[in-house]
Every structure is written in structure tokens, then in C-alpha cells.
N, C-alpha and C positions, 0 to 999 in steps of 0.2 A: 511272597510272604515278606513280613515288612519286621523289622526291628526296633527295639524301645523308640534307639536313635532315632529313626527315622518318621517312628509317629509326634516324637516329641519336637522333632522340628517344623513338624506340621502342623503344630498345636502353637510354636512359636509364630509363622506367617499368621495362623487365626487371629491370636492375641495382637498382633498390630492393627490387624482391622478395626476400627470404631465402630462398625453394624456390628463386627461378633463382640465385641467386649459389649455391646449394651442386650443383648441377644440372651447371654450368657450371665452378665453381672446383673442385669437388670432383670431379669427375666415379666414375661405378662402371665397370670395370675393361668394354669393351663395348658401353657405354653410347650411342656415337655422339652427345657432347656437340659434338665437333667435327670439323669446318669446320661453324661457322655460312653457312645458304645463304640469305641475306638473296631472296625475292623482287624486284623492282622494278615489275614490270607493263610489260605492251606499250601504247604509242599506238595508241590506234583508228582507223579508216580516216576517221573525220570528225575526227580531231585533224590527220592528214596532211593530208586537204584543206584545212581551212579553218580553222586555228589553228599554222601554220608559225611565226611567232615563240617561240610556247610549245614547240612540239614541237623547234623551235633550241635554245633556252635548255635543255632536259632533257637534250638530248644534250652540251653544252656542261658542264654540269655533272657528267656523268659522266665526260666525258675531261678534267676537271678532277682528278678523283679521283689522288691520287698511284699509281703502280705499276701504272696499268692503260691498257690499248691497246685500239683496235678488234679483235676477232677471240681475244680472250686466251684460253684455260682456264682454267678452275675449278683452284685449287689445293688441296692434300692435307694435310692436317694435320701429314703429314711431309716438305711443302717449306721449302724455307730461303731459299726466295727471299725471303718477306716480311722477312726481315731483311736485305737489301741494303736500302741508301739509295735514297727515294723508294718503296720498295715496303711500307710497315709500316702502310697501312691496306687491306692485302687487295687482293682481285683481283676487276673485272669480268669478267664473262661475256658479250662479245658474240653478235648472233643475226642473219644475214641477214634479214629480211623483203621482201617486196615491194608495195607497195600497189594498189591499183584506182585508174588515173590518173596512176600513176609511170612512169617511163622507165625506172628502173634501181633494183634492189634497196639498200638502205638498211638497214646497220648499228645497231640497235638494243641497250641492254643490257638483259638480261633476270635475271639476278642479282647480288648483292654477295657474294661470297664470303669471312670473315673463318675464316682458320686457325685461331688460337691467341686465348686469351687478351688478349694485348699487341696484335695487332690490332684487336680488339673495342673494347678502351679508348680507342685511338689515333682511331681513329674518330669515338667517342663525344666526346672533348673535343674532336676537328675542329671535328665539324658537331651537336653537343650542345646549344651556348650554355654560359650559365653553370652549368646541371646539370650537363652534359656531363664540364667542367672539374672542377667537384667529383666527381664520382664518381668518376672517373682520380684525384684526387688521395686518395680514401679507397682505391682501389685497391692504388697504392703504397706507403700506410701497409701497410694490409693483407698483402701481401708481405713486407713489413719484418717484422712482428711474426710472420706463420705462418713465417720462416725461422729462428725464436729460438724457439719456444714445440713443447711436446711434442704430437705430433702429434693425441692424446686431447682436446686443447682446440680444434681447427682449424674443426671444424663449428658450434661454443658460438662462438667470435669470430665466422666467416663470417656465422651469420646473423643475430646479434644486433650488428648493430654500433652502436646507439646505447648500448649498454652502456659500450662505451669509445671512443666516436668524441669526440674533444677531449681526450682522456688523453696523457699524450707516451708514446711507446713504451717508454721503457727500463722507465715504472713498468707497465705494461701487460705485458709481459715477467715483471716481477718480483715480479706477483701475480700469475702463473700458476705462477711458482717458488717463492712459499711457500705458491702451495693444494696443489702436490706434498708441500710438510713437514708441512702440517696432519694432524693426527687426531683423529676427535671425542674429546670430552673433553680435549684434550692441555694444556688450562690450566690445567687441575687448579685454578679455584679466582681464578687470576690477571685482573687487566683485560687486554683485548685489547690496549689499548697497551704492556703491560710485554711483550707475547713480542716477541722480536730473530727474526726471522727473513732469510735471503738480503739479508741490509743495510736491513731497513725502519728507516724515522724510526718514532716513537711514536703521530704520528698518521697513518699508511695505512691501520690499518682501519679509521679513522673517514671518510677519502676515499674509500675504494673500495669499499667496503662490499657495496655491491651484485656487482661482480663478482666480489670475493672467494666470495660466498656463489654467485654463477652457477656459479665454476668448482668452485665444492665438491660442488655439485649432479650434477654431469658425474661425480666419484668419485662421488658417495655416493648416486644413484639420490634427489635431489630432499632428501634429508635437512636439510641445509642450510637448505631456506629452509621444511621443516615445520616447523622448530626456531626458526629465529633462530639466525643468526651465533652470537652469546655463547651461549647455550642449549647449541649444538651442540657448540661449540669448549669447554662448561663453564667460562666466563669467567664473573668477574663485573663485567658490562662499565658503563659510566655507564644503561643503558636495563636494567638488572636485571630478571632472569626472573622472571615470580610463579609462587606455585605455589597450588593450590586447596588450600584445606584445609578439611575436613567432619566435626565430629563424630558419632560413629556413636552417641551416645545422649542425650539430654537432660541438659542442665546442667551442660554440660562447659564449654561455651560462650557467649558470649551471641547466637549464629548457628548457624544450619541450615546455612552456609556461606559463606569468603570467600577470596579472591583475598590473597597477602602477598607479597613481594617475598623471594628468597630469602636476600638479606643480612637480613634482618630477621628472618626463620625461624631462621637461625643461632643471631642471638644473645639471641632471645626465647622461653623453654621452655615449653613446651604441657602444660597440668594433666592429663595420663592418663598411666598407664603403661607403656598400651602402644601403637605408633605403628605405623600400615597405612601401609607406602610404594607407590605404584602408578605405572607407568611411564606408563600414560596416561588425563586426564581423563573421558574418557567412558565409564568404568568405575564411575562411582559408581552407577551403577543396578543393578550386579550385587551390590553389598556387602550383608552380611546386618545387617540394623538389628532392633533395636537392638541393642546390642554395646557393654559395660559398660569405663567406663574407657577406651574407646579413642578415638583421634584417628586420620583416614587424611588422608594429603596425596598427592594427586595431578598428573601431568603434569609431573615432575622432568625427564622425559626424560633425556641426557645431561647435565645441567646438575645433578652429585652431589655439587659439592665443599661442599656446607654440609654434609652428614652430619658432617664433622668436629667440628659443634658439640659442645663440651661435656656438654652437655645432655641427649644425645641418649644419651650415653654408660653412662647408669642407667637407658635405658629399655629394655622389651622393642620390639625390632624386627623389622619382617616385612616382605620384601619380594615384590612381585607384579609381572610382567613379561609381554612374548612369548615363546614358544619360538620363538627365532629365534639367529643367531651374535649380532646385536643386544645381545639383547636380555641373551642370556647376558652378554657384554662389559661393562653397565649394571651386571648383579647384582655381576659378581666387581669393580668401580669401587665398588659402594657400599661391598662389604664389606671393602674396602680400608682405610674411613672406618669402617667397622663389624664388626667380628671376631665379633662374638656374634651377628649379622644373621642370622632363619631366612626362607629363600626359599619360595615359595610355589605352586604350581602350575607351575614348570620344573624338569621331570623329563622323563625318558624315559617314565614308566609315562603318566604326563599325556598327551604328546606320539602316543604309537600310540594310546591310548584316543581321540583323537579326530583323529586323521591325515586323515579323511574330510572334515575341515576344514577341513587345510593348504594354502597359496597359496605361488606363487615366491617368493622373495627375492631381487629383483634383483640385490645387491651384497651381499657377506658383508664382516664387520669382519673385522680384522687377526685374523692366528689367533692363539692366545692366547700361543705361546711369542716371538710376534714383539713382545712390550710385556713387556719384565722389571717395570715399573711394576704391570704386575696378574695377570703371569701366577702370582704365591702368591694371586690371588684366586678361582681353580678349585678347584673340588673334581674329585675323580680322575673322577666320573661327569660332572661339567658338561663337562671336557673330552671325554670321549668320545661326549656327546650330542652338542657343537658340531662333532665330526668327521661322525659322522653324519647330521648337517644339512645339513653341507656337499654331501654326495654325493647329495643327492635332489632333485629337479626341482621338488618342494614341502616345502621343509623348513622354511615360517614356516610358525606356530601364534598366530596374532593373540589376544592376552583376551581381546578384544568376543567373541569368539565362542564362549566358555565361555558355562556352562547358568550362573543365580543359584543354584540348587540346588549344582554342582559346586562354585563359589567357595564359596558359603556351610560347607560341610562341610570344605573345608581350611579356614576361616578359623577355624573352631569347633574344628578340630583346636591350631591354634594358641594360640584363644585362647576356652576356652570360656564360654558364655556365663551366667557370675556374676559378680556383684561382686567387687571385692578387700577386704579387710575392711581399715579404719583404718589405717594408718600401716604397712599390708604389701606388700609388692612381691611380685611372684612369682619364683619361682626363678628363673636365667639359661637360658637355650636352649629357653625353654616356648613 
């Protein structure tokens, strides 16, 4: 037989779990989250005989319990009694019993019955202790901020709450209301402290950093935190993004390859003519080596606003990506920064030739007419590839999973493999 205490400190290990607090808070529509029917246990026939102080003190304890009587029922998740005064930690469940050696049958309880929610807690900081107390008190925070915040982030707070437990609400609130204004890349370029958004100070995402980037995660199917904050939001924030860069032939460089910060790619110009941009790192094993004159930088990810270098401006560029809305979105951002940019393996003809490849795409970017910023950065066919992406249960085309063969022969298309002779560039759009 088990005591307030003892149920209620069983209710506090529940309440740290992030399954039961979304189980419980969150409940699925059926679910039978609620009335919790707390067990209690019966007194055995040798607790009755010969342990009558303890089997007093149990029963004394439970007609201590507020709102509960000898003989009571179990209440229904849609009574209202537990909100009358003295009744807001739920309802025992009295049980006749009789013992071997008794005179007269004896009242025992046999369940704790908590309705709702606010019971459960009321409870919990009764006969919790000091757990008890703080959990009720993260509770009501909790309420506080799920009754201001869009309901998309409700599961993300519930079960993560050391994410922003110690945060004060309003700011808590009000990074969830500028991860709603976020869009990757939307910095075009800027430090994370210069965007204004929903009344932020300059330094917010330098404090919240991590939740900013949880609740982006929640839009963006995790993109956020593959990226880095500034990566994603294309800031150039004080922790600036590097990017690989690898010469594709001997002596361009004094390295097979290195790591550069992309403010420094900016404004430092790279001795080849022609420049392999690649959305992600682990693509350098597909590239065809050697490959005369050229430099490839990869793992830019959303993080394009250096293209605008100078620099970059006289070079031949080529850009290689996912067939994905992604990925498309990256290409028509770069050539934003680059008008003469010729793209690389995202095409439609690419895309069916190995559709046998294609994976979901949890989350689509913004379609393109919803960003005046890039939508002149489509061409009339990328638009209508990213429509058709849209509509198919496997519409990403990952590059790891092109052949080296297939990269190699558009890259060669691009950019074949001879020398440039002396002090000659190649035509534009080669």
C-alpha cells in the first residue's frame, strides 16, 4: 500500500520525462491520457492483524487527502467537481473490505483518481517535496508560454524544456515569433545581430541561440542545426562559416586542401579561372581530377552571400547542388550574386534519369514566387522542375548519389579538360 508521498513522487519522475509530459500535455485525440487512475494497494491480512498503527496512519493519510471521502467515486475527466474548493487534488476511490479476525468490514482506498492536468500538479507540489514544487512551477510557466506561442512549436517547448527553462517568457515567446519571420538565407549577407526582428535587442541571437536554431529545426526538418544558425540564416555572424576549398589540379595552390572562412573567400581571389561551387562537402570524391585551371569550394550550403565578391565577377562559374525545392532556391540565391553562374546537374533530364534514387523531402522551401528577392533567379524550367517536385512523395535527388562518371562528363561539359593558354580567359557562359 503506497502513500500520497509516494505516489506523488512517482508522478514527479513521470513529469521529467519528455514522452510522458507530451503523452499527458499533449494528449492524441482518444488517446485515454485522462483520468489518471493512480493505483494505491490493499493492506494485507497481516498488516490488519498486527501492524494496526501503520494500517491507522494509511488511512489517515488518505482522508487527509483534500476533496476525498470514505466511499467516493472515481471521477471523469469531464467532472467539474475537482474545481470546487478543497477538491483540486482529485478523487479517492473507496473499497469495502473485510478481514479474517475483523468484526466489521473496513473502508480502504484503492485508487487516486487525478482528472485533469491541474490536478496532477496540485498533487505533485502537495506531496512532491521540493521536486514536486518545481515541477508545478515549470508547469505554469509552461501554460504561460503554450497560450502565446503557435501551436507548431508546442511539442519542441514540451519536451525540451531545459532548452528554455530559466529564459523569462516574454523572450521565450518572442523567439518563437521571429523563428516564424526567419527564412533560410534571409540575411543575405548581414551579422545576425543587425536583423530587427518582432522587437529583438542586437544581442538575442547571440543568447538564445540554441532555441532559435531548435525552433528553426521544427520549420525546416532539422536544417538549422545541419547548417549553423548563421550558415542557414546566410549571416555573417562573429563564428563565420568556412568553406572547403580544393584545387582540382596541381599548382594552383600550395594544398590538396583547406578550410577558409567565408569572409575571407570574399575578399581574397583564387588564381584559376574557373570556380566549381558545390552545395555540399562530401562531394569531393565525385569531382573529376585533374581539371586544369579550376578551384571547387564546397559546403556553402545556404550561406551565398560572399558570391557577391568582386572577384568572382571575372570568373567562369558553375554551380552543383540537390535536385530538391532546396536546393533549387541555393542555385537561383547564388545567381542572384552571379548572373553568368552555369548550373550543373539540376535539371529535369538529370532528375527522371535517376529518379530510382530519389528520397522524401521533408519540408519544401518557400516557392519561388513567394521571395521577390530571388524569384528573377529561376529560370522558366527550374521553376517548373520545383513544381514538379513538389508534387512527388520522392522529389529530392541528393549529389552523393550521382555516379563520378555522370559529374565527371557535365563537369567536362563545362569545362573541358585543357589548359587556358597565357593571359586568356574563356568566353562567358562556357
Amino acid at each position: 500500500m503506497k502513500s500520497p508521498q509516494q505516489l506523488a513522487e512517482g508522478l514527479v519522475r513521470q513529469w521529467q520525462r519528455a514522452e510522458w509530459r507530451e503523452q499527458q500535455l499533449l494528449p492524441a485525440p482518444g488517446s485515454g491520457a485522462w483520468p489518471l487512475r493512480l493505483a494505491i494497494g490493499l493492506p494485507d491480512a497481516t498488516t490488519f492483524l498486527d501492524d494496526s498503527a501503520a494500517l491507522r496512519q494509511h488511512l489517515q493519510q488518505w482522508h487527509a487527502v483534500a476533496g476525498t471521502r470514505p466511499g467516493a467515486a472515481p471521477c471523469e475527466a469531464s467532472d467539474t467537481a475537482s474545481d470546487k474548493p478543497g477538491s483540486t487534488l482529485g478523487t479517492v476511490v473507496w473499497e469495502a473490505r473485510r478481514y479474517r479476525g475483523g468484526s466489521a468490514e473496513v473502508q480502504v482506498p484503492t485508487h487516486w483518481v487525478l482528472a485533469r492536468p491541474s490536478e496532477c500538479m496540485a498533487a505533485i507540489a502537495r506531496f512532491g517535496g521540493s521536486a514536486g514544487t518545481a515541477a508545478q512551477a515549470e508547469y505554469r510557466v509552461l501554460l504561460t508560454v503554450l497560450g502565446q506561442v503557435d501551436a507548431a512549436f508546442h511539442r519542441l517547448l514540451l519536451r525540451r524544456l531545459a532548452l528554455w527553462r530559466g529564459v523569462p517568457t516574454d523572450q521565450v515567446v518572442t523567439a518563437t515569433r521571429i523563428a516564424r519571420q526567419l527564412e533560410p538565407g534571409c540575411a543575405q549577407g548581414k551579422p545576425l545581430r543587425a536583423l530587427a526582428l518582432a522587437g529583438n535587442d542586437s544581442k538575442f541571437f547571440e543568447r538564445h541561440a540554441s532555441l532559435l536554431t531548435a525552433l528553426l529545426d521544427v520549420r525546416f526538418d532539422g536544417e538549422a542545426s545541419a547548417q549553423g544558425l548563421a550558415a542557414f540564416l546566410g549571416a555573417s555572424a562573429e563564428g563565420d562559416h568556412w568553406l572547403l576549398v580544393a584545387p582540382l589540379a596541381l599548382g594552383l595552390l600550395p594544398f590538396a586542401r583547406q578550410r577558409v572562412p567565408a569572409t575571407e573567400l570574399a575578399a581574397t581571389p583564387l588564381p584559376a579561372s574557373h570556380i566549381l561551387l558545390v552545395e555540399n562537402e562530401r562531394c569531393l570524391h565525385q569531382l573529376p581530377q585533374p581539371l586544369p585551371d579550376t578551384i571547387a569550394i564546397l559546403g556553402a550550403g545556404l550561406n551565398l552571400g560572399w558570391l557577391a565578391a568582386p572577384w568572382l565577377q571575372s570568373r567562369q562559374v558553375a554551380y552543383w547542388g540537390d535536385i530538391d525545392t532546396w536546393g533549387l532556391a541555393m542555385l537561383a540565391t547564388a545567381r542572384s550574386h552571379l548572373p553568368h553562374l552555369h548550373p550543373l546537374l539540376m535539371d529535369r533530364t538529370t532528375f527522371d534519369a535517376h529518379a530510382h534514387l530519389a528520397v522524401a523531402e521533408p519540408v519544401h522551401a518557400s516557392p519561388f514566387n513567394d521571395n521577390p528577392t530571388l524569384s528573377g533567379g529561376y529560370t522558366p524550367e527550374e521553376v517548373a522542375l520545383g513544381q514538379h517536385l513538389r508534387t512527388l512523395p520522392l522529389g529530392r535527388l541528393e549529389q552523393e548519389f550521382l555516379s563520378p562518371d555522370v559529374v565527371a562528363q557535365a563537369v567536362g561539359t563545362w569545362r573541358p579538360a585543357r589548359p587556358t593558354p597565357p593571359g586568356q580567359t574563356d568566353p562567358p557562359g562556357r
